[in-house]
N, C-alpha and C positions, 0 to 999 in steps of 0.2 A: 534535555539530559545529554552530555557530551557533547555539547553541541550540536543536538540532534532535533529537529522541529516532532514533537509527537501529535498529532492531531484522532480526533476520537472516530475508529473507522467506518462505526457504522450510521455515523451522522452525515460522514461525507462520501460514502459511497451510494447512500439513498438518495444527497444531491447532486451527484456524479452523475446516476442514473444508474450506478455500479449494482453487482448483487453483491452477497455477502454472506457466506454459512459459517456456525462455530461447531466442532466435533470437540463435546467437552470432555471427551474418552482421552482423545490424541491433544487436548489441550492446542490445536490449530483451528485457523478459520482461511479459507478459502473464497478469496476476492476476484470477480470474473468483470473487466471491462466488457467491450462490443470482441475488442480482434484477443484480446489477453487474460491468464489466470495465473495468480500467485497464490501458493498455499505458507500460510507463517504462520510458525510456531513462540506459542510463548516465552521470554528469554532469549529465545537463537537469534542474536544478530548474522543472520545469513538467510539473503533474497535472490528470488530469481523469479524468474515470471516467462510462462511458455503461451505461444503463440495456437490460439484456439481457431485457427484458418489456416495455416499450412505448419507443415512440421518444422521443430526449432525452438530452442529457449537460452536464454541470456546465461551468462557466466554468473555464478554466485558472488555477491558480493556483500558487502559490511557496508552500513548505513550508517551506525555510530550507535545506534539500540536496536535492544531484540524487543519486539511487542510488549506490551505491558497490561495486565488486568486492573484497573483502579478502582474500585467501588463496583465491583461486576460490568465495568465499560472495558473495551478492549480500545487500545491505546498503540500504533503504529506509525513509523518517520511517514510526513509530508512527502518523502521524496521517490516513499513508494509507489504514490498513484502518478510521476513522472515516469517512472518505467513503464507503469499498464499502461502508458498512453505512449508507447514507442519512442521515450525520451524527448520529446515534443519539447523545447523550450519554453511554450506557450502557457504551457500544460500547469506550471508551479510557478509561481513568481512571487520574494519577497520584495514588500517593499514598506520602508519606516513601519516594523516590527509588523506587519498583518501579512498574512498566506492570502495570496490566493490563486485558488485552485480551479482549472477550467475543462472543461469537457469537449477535449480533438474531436471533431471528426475525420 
């Protein structure tokens, strides 16, 4: 969607080893790597992710989509679980249309 890779987040943060809550009041879900947690809102293309080990969090930024509900799955860009993992290059890699995704230590 805009050019945006959406992957289904709570299939990949269980293989991340990620957690994952949804607060279906605030329509957000709150995603906690090892050292990082991003909380994202349904719609709002606007991410940020703060550092669960010392104080400090990243400039918000646009990804190309806001979250999306599809069939009661929640649906967020590929390139967010690159930020939880400190921008890692390692961390996302396309290559001849497949993701994949890898877990920094």
């Amino acid at each position: 969607m805009n050019d945006c890779t959406l992957v289904p987040a709570r299939d990949v943060c269980k293989n991340l080893g990620f957690t994952i809550s949804w607060d279906s009041d605030e329509q957000t879900a709150t995603i906690n790597s090892k050292n990082m947690k991003s909380t994202v809102k349904i719609g709002q293309d606007l991410y940020t992710a703060q550092s669960t080990i010392a104080l400090g969090m990243t400039a918000p930024i646009s990804l190309g989509s806001g979250p999306l509900l599809i069939n009661d799955k929640l649906y967020i860009p590929a390139e967010l679980f690159r930020i939880l993992q400190g921008n890692n290059p390692e961390s996302l890699i396309y290559n001849n249309h497949q993701i994949l995704l890898n877990t920094i230590e």
